[in-house]
N, C-alpha and C positions, 0 to 999 in steps of 0.2 A: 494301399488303403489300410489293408490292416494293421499295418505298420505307424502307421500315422494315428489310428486309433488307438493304438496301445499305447503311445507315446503319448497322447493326451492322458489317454485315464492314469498312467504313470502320473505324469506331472500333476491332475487330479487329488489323487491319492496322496501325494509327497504335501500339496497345501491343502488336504483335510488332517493330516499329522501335525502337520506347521499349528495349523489354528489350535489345536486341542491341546497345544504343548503351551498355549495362551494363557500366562498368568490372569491371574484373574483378581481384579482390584475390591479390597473390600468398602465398607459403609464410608467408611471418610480414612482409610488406610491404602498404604499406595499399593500391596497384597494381601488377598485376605488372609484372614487366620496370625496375620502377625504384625508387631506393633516393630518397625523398623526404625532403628536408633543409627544418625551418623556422630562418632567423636573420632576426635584424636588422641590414638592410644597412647600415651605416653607422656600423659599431663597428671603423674601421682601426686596427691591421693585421689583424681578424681576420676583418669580412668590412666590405668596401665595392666599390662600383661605379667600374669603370675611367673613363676618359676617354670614351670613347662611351653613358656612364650607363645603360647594358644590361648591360654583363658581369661578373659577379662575381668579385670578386676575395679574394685573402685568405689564411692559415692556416688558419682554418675551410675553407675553399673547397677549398683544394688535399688537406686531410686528407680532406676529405668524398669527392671524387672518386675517390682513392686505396683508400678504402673501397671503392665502389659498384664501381669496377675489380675489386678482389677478392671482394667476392660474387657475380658477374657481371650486376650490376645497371647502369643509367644513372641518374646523378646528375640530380637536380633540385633548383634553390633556390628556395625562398617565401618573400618579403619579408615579415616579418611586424612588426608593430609590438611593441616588448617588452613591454607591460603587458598584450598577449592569448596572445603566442608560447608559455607552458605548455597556456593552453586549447586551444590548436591540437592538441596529441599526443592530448586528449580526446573530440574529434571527427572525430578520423583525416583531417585536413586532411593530413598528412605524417606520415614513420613518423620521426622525430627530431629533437630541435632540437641544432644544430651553434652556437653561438653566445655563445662564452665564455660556459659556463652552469656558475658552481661547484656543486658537490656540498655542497649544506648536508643539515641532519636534515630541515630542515623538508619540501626538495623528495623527498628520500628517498624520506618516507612517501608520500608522492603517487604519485613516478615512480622506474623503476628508469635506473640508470646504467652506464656501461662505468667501466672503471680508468679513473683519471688520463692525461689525454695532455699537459698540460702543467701546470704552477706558479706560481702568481703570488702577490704582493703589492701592497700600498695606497703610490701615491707622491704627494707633495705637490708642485704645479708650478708656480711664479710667470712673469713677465714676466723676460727677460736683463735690463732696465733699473730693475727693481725693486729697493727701499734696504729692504722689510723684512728684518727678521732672525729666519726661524725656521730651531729647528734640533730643534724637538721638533712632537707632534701638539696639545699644548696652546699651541703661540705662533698657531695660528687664531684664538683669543677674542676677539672681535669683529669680525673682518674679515667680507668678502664672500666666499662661499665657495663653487663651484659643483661638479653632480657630473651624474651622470643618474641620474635617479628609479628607486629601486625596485630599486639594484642593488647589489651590493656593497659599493662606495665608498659611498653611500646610509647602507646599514645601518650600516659602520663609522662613517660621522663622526657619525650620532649615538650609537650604543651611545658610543665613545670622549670624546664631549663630555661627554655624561649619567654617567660614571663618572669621570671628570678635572672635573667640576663648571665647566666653562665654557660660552658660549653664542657664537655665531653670526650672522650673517647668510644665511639660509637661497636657495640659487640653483641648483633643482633644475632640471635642462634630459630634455626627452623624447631624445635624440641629446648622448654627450658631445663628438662633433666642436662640437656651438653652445655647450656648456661650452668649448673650447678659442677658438674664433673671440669670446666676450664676454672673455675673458684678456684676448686680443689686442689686443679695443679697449680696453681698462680698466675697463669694466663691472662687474668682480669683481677679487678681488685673490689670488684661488687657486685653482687644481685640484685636486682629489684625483680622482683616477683610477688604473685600474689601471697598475700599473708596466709591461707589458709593451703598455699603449697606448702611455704616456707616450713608448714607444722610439719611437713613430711621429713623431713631433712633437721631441723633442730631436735627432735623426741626421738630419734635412734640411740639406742648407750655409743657413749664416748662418741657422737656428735664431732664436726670435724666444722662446723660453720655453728653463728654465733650472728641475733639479729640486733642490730646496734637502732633502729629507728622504725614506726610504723604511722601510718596513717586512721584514722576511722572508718570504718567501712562505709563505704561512700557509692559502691555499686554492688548489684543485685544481680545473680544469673538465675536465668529461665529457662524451660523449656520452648525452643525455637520450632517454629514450623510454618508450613508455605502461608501464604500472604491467602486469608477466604477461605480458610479451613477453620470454620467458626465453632463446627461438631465436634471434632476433637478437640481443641481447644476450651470448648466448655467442658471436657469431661475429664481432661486433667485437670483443670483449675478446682474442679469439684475433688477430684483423687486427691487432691495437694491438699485443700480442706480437711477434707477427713482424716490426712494422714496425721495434718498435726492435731486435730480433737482427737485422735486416739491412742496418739503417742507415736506410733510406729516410725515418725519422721524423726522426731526425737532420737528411738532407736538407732536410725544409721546414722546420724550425729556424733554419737557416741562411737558405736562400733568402729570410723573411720576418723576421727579425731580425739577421741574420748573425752567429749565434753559437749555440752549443751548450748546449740547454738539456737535456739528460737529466739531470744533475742534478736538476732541478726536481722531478723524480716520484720519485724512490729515496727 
């Protein structure tokens, strides 16, 4: 008998340790004390890992922290791979995905979003040494074409091929940096990426790619988050407010493009 009762209060004791090890969810945050951001590291400028391949870096990066500053939250990033990064907001892995994520209908319906914090467009990018000649979205037809899977550029080059009735050489990459480095080697014979990556890779000295065609910015990314999370939501959308009446939005504009994109959301 005594046996049996130790062996309960054991088991006892093991799930009052278990419970108290029980994260604990804050006001509309999926932990309290911090504002949990899912991206995919590896989409420069907007988020990639520094030289010591630990620290996150980026406009995602510095907007997200800037956030979590004014809700008085601590920033976290979770490296997520982008073909699961939506499912993540579903299983409260993180309370947002920060990660150049445009506001389509489709994600809409799914998740709810903050306002626009920035603007982008589809750019076409070859090799500096390169003798093709496009000056339109139809001079791809036949080439080698790369992009990453599942994303924007994705969606447009084929809606745009399928309604301009041309066809391709398909070179979908999981990371557009391995779309950029197969350019490089020759592997494919073009980019389409978003224009405001493309800035990461033409503004290096001595530049090894060269943007022959671009689009108007025509999508918007937002801050993503689960679908009736109406709290947080209003209180970014207000943080994004005041970031651009006070400038500070402006600031990391600059800092990671050096140049002023408000435009881009009006």
């Amino acid at each position: 008998m005594k046996k049996v009762i130790g062996l309960l209060l054991a088991v006892m004791t093991l799930a009052c340790v278990s419970c108290s090890k029980k994260i604990e969810k804050g006001e509309f945050t999926v932990q309290k004390g911090k504002y949990m951001v899912g991206m995919e590291i590896g989409y420069p400028p907007f988020e990639y890992y520094a030289d010591d391949g630990s620290t996150p870096m980026g406009f995602d990066v510095l907007l997200g922290k800037e956030i979590a500053k004014r809700l008085g939250l601590e920033a976290e990033f979770i490296d997520t791979a982008w073909d699961g990064i939506f499912a993540g907001l579903d299983t409260d892995r993180y309370d947002v995905v920060m990660s150049a994520a445009t506001i389509t209908p489709e994600r809409v319906a799914n998740y709810d979003f903050s306002t626009p914090y920035i603007g982008n467009g589809q750019a076409i990018i070859l090799r500096k040494d390169s003798t093709l000649n496009i000056t339109k979205f139809e001079d791809l037809a036949g080439l080698k074409v790369g992009y990453q899977a599942e994303t924007t550029s994705d969606f447009y080059t084929k809606k745009h091929s399928a309604e301009s009735g041309f066809t391709y050489v398909e070179n979908a990459y999981d990371k557009v940096m391995n779309a950029y480095d197969d350019l490089k080697l020759g592997r494919i014979d073009a980019v389409v990426s978003d224009s405001l990556v493309a800035v990461n890779y033409l503004s290096v000295p001595n530049t090894e790619f060269k943007q022959v065609w671009s689009a108007e910015p025509d999508e918007y990314f937002g801050v993503c988050m689960k679908k009736g999370n109406t709290v947080l939501q209003e209180k970014v959308n207000a943080i994004l407010e005041d970031m651009k009446k006070d400038g500070s939005l402006k600031q990391i504009y600059m800092e990671v493009f050096n140049m002023d994109l408000s435009d881009s959301i009006k």
